[in-house]
N, C-alpha and C positions, 0 to 999 in steps of 0.2 A: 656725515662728518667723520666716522669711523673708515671709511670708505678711502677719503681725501688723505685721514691721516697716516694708513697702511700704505698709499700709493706713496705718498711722502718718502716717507721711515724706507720703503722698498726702492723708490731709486736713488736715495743718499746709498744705502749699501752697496748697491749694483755699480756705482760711479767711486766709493771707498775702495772695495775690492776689487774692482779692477783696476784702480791706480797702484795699487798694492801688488796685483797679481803681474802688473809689468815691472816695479819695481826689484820684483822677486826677480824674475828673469834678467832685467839687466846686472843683480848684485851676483849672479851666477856666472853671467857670463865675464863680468870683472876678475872674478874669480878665477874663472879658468882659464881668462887671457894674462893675468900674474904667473899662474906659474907653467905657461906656454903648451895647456891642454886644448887641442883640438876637442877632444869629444872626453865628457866624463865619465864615461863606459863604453866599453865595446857590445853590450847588450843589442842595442837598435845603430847599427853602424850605419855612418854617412847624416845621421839624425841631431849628432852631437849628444848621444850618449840616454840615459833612462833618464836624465835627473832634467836635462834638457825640456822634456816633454812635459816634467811635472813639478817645475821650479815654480812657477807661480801658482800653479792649482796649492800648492801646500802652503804659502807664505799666505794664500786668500781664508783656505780654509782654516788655519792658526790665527788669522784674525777674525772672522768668524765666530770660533771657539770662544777667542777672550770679550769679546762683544755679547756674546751669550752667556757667559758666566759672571760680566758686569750687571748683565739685568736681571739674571737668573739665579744664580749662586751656582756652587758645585754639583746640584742635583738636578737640575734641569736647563744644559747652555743649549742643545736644542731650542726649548721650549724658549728660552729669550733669545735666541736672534730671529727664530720665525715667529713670534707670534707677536703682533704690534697692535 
């Protein structure tokens, strides 16, 4: 039963943050097609810039975060979003 509920609990998150982690992406590239930037750095050129690369890994992992501090508290959001 513990088995079914972890596999549960693990691909609602998996399908959360990754709607999440495109949502990031597309609200970046909104962004940067407002105020007519090709690339948001010149760090990784041709790439569309560093933030390019790590728009959604951040918007996933900040929801993660508060996922884990809703089931956790402040002392352990790790321990509430991995452990089900």
């Amino acid at each position: 039963a513990s088995g079914v509920r972890f596999a549960a609990a693990a691909g609602l998150m998996g399908l959360l943050l990754s709607i999440l982690a495109q949502a990031g992406d597309l609200f970046e590239s909104a962004v940067k097609r407002r105020f007519g930037a090709k690339d948001a750095s010149r760090l990784i050129p041709g790439h569309g810039g560093l933030m390019d690369r790590l728009d959604g890994f951040l918007v996933a992992a900040f929801a993660a975060l508060l996922i884990g501090i809703a089931r956790q508290g402040m002392d352990a959001p790790a321990r509430g979003f991995l452990l089900w």
